[in-house]
N, C-alpha and C positions, 0 to 999 in steps of 0.2 A: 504474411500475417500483419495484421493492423493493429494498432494499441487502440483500446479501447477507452472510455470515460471511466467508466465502471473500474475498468483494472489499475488506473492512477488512482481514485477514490477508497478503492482497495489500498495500495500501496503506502499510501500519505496516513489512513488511518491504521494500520500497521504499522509503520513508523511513528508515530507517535504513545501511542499504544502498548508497543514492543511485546504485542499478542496476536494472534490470530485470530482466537476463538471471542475475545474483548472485541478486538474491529467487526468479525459479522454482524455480532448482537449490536453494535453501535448503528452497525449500516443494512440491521434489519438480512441479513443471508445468513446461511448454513454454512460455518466451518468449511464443509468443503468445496464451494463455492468459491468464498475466499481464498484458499488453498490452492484451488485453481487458477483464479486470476493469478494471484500475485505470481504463479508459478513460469504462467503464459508471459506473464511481465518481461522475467528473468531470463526466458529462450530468445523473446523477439529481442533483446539487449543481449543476448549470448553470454550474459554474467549473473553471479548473483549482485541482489542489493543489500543483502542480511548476511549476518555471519549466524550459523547456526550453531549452538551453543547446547544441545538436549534437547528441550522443547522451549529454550528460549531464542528469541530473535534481535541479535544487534544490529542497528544499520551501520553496514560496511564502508567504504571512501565512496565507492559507485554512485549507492545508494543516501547516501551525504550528497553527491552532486545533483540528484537525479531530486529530491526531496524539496528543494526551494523554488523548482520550475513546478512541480507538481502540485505546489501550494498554490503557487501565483495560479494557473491556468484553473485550478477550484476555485479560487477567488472570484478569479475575471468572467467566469461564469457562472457565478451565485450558486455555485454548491452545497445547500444548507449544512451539511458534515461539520464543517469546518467553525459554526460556532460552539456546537455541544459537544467539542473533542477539547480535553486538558490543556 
């Protein structure tokens, strides 16, 4: 399986966010869309990056490591997200 753009874009705005249902509507998809990706993230990394909490999402150590390359590589490719996110 291949990581995707979309499931980092996912990821990053979920982490920041520390919502799910927040990041679709930010990034314009369906909850379970979102849900997906980030899901699909988590196998091709064989970890999670969130601690799940009920229906909240902490980002874990992984996912702390995984978050500032996933900025960077949005950056470096002008991924609009990244300025209308907190």
């Amino acid at each position: 399986m291949k990581i995707t753009l979309r499931q980092i874009e996912v990821f990053a705005a979920i982490a920041r966010l520390e919502n799910v249902s927040r990041a679709a509507v930010k990034l314009n998809m369906s909850q379970s869309a979102a849900s997906t990706a980030l899901l699909e993230l988590e196998r091709h990394f064989d970890c999670p990056l969130f601690d799940r909490i009920g229906k909240s999402l902490r980002l874990n150590g992984s996912g702390r490591g995984l978050l500032p390359q996933a900025e960077d590589m949005l950056a470096r490719l002008d991924v609009p997200y990244l300025a209308a996110m907190p």
